[in-house]
C-alpha positions in Angstrom: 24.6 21.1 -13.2 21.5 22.9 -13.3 20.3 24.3 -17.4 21.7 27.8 -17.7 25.1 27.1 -16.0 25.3 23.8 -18.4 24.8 25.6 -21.3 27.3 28.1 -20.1 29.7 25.2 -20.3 29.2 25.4 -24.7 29.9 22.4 -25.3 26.5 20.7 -27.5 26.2 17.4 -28.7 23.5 17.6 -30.9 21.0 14.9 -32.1 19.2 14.5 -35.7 19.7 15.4 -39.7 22.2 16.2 -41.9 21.0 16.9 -45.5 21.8 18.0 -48.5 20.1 21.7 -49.7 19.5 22.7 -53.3 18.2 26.3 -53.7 17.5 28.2 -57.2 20.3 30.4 -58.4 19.4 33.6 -58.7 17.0 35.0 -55.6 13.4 35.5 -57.1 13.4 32.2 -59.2 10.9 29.5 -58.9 12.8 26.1 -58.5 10.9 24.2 -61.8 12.0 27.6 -63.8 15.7 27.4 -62.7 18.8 26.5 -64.7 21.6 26.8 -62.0 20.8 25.4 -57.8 23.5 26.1 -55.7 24.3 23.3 -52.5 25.4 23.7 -49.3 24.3 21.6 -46.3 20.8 21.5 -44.5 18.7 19.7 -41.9 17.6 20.6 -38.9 20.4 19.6 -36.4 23.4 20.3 -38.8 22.2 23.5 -39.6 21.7 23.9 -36.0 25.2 22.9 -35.3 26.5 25.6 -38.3 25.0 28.1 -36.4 26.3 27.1 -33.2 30.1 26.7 -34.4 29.7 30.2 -35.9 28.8 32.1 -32.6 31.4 30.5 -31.5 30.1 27.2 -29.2 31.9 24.0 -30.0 29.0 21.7 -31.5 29.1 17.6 -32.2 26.3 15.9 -34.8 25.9 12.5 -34.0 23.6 11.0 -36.5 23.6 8.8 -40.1 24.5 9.7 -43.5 24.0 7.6 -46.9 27.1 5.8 -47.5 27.0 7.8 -50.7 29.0 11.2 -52.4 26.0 13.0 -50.8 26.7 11.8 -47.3 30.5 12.9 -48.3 29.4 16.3 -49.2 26.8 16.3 -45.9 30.4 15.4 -43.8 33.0 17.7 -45.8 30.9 20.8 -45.4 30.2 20.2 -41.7 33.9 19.9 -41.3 34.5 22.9 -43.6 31.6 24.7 -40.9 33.9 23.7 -37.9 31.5 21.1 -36.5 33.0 17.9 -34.9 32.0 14.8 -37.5 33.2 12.0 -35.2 30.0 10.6 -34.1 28.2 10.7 -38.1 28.2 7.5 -39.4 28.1 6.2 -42.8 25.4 3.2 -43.7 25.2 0.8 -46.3 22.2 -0.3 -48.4 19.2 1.7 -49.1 19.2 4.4 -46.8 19.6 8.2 -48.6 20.8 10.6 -47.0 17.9 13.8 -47.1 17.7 16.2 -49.9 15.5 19.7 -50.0 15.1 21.6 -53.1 13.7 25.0 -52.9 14.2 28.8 -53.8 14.3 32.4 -52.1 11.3 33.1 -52.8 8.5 34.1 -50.1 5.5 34.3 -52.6 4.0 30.8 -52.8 7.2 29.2 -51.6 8.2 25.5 -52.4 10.2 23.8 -50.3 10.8 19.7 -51.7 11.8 17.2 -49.1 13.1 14.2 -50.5 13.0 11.5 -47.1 12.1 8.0 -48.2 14.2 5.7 -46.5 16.3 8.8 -45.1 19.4 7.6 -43.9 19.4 9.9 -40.1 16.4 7.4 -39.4 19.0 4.6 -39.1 20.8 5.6 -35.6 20.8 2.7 -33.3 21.4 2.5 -29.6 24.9 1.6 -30.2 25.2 4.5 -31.7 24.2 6.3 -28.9 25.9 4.9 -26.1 29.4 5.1 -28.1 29.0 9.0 -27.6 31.7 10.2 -24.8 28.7 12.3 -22.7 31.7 13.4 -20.1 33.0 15.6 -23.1 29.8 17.7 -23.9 27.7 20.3 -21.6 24.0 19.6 -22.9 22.4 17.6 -25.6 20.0 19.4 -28.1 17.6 17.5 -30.8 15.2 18.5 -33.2 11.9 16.1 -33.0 12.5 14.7 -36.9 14.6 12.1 -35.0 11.3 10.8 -32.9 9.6 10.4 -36.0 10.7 6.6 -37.4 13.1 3.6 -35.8 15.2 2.5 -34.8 16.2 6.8 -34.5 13.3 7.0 -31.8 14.1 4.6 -29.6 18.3 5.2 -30.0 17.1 9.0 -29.1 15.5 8.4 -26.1 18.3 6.0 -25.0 20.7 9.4 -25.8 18.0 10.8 -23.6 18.6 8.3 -20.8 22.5 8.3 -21.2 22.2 12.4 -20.6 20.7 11.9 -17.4 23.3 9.7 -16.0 26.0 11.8 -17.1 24.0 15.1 -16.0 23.5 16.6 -18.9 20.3 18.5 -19.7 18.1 18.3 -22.8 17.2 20.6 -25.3 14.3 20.4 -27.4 13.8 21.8 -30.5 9.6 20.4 -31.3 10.2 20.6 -35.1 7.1 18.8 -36.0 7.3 18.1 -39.7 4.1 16.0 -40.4 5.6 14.1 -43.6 8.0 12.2 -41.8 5.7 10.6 -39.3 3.2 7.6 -40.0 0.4 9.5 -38.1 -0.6 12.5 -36.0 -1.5 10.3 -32.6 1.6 8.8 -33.1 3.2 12.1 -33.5 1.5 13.5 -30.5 2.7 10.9 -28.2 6.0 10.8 -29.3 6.4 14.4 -28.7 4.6 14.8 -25.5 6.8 12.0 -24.0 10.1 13.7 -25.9 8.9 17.0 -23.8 8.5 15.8 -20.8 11.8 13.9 -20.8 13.3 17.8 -21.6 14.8 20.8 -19.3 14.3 23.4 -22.6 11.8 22.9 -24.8 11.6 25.4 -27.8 8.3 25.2 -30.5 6.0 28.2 -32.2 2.2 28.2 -31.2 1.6 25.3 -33.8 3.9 23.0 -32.5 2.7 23.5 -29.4 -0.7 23.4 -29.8 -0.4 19.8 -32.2 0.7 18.5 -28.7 -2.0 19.9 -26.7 -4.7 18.8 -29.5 -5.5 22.2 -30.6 -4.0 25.5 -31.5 -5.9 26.9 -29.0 -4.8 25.1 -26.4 -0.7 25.3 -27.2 -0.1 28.1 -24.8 -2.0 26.3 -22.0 0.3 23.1 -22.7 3.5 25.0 -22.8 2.2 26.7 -18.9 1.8 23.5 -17.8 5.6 22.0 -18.8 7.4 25.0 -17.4 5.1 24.6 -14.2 7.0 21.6 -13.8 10.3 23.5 -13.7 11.1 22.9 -17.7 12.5 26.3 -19.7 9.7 26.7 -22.1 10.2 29.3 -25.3 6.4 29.7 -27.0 7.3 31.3 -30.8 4.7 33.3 -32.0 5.8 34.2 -35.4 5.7 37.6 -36.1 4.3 38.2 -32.6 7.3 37.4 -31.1 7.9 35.0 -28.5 6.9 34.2 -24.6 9.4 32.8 -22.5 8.2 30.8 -19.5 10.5 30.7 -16.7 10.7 30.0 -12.9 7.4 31.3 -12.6 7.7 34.2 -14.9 6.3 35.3 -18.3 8.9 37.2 -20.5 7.2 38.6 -23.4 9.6 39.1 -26.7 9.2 41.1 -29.9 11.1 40.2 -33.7 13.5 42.1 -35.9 12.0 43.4 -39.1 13.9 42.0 -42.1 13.2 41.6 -45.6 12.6 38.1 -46.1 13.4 36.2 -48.8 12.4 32.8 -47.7 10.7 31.1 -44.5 13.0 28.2 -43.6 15.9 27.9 -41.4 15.2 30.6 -38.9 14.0 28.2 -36.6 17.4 26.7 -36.7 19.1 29.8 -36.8 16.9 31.0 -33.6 17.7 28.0 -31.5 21.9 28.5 -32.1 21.8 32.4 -31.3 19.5 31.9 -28.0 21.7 29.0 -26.3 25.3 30.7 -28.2 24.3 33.9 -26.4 23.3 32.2 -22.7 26.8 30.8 -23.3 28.1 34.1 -23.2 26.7 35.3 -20.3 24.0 37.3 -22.1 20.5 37.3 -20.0 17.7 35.1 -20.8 15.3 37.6 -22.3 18.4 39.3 -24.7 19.9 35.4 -25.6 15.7 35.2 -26.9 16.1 38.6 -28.5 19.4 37.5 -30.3 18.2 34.4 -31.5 15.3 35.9 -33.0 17.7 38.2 -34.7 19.7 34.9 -36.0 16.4 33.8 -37.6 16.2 37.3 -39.2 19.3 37.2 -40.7 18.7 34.1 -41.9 15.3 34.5 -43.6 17.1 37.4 -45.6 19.6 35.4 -47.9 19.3 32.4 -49.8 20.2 29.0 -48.1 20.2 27.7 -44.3 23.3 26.6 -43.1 25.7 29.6 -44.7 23.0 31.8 -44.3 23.8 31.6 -40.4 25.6 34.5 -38.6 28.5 34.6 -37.2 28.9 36.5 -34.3 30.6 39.7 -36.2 27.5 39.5 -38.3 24.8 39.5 -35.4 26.4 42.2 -33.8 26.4 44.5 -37.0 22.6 43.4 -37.4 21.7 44.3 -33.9 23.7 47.9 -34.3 22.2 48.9 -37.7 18.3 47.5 -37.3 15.6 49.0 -35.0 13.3 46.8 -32.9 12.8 44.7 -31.5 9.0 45.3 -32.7 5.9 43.2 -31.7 
């Protein structure tokens, strides 16, 4: 099954963390001047998965939560989301499940990630091969999992297991530099991560980390889709270039107000492959997902902060763009 026509099937089992989010109650407040923090659920791949369920895909996390009340919360509101639980497991001992604390606020923005010993890092091969591969149409991870073991070498066994069962992969770069012992380690992680990949989805950064220079991230992300990978470059608020059997498809953004940075990478990955699904084109599925990650950067939080698809229809018909 080749890429689009798999992820026309909408059916995601998706690799990497569930966290727990705390963001300062009301929008405007810095987090060490707030009284109230409201919860809801985070991390990459569950948010990822929240996005997904709302546009209406059908989306499975299989990763590790603290055997803790927040693991329980993590699990209840990915249930309460619609996402398919069956595959999280719950470990023992000293593993924590991840927590963020941060604030809608876009003005020297502070965003807490507590990870020591995170709990998602604890994912094992068995793990992996328990998943049912036959009953999903594409994988999708976020490269946090790469970052520690036993969760990089169980990923790239998911990887493996994909194959065989002819599923493609999707990868979301996500370098977050905190959560990995060092940059060459990083580097080589990633670069093996992307060329095991059929869609590979990073902004200019991410890509150029790989390459060994900013510079040089556009060059690198030529260069995978010469070998027939689906590469999206994210340029911020230059939009995006989407590198493609040959062809360049320059992309533009959706002005919003912003009220805070994170989650519209998330966002943008569930409203690009939730729109292929529905038989939108390539270029408008990139135009929609950058118009998930607008939505998103607008109200507070990550996961309820994603649209569903009555939402990103009303956002498209009332908002002028895309601009460049």
């Amino acid at each position: 099954m080749n890429l689009i026509e798999a992820i026309k099937g909408n059916r995601f089992a998706v690799f990497g963390r569930a966290g727990m989010d705390m963001f300062a109650d009301p929008i405007g407040v810095k987090s060490e001047d707030a009284t109230i923090f409201r919860a809801d659920l985070g991390g990459s791949s569950a948010n990822i998965c929240a996005g997904l369920v709302k546009l209406g895909s059908t989306a499975s996390l299989v990763t590790s939560v603290s055997d803790d009340a927040v693991g329980r919360f993590c699990i209840n509101r990915l249930q309460d989301y619609g996402v398919d639980t069956r595959y999280v497991r719950s470990v023992g001992g000293e593993a924590r499940t991840s927590l963020a604390v941060y604030e809608s606020c876009i003005e020297d923005f502070q965003n807490v990630i507590y990870r020591n010993g995170a709990a998602d890092f604890e994912v094992t091969n068995a793990d992996m091969d328990a998943v049912d591969y036959g009953a999903f149409t594409a994988l999708i991870t976020a490269g946090t999992v790469f970052a520690a073991e036993p969760s990089r070498s169980a990923t790239f066994r998911a990887f493996e297991n994909a194959k065989a069962a002819g599923l493609p992969v999707i990868f979301d770069i996500d370098y977050r530099p905190y959560s990995w012992p060092s940059a060459e380690v990083a580097s080589d992680v990633l670069l093996r991560a992307g060329d095991a990949s059929d869609l590979i989805v990073g902004n200019d950064e991410e890509f150029g980390f790989m390459a060994g220079g900013i510079e040089k991230g556009l060059d690198k992300a030529r260069e995978l889709a010469a070998d027939g990978k689906l590469v999206i470059y994210k340029m911020g608020h230059e939009g995006a270039i989407t590198l493609a059997g040959g062809e360049e498809i320059r992309t533009g953004i959706f002005p919003a107000t912003a009220i805070k940075p994170n989650g519209a990478g998330d966002s943008f990955m569930a409203g690009l492959l939730a729109s292929i699904a529905t038989g939108h084109s390539l270029r408008d599925a990139v135009l929609r997902g950058s118009a998930c990650a607008s939505i998103v950067v607008s109200k507070p939080g990550c996961a309820n902060a994603m649209p569903t698809t009555t939402e990103l229809e009303a956002f498209l018909s009332s908002h002028s763009g895309p601009t460049f």
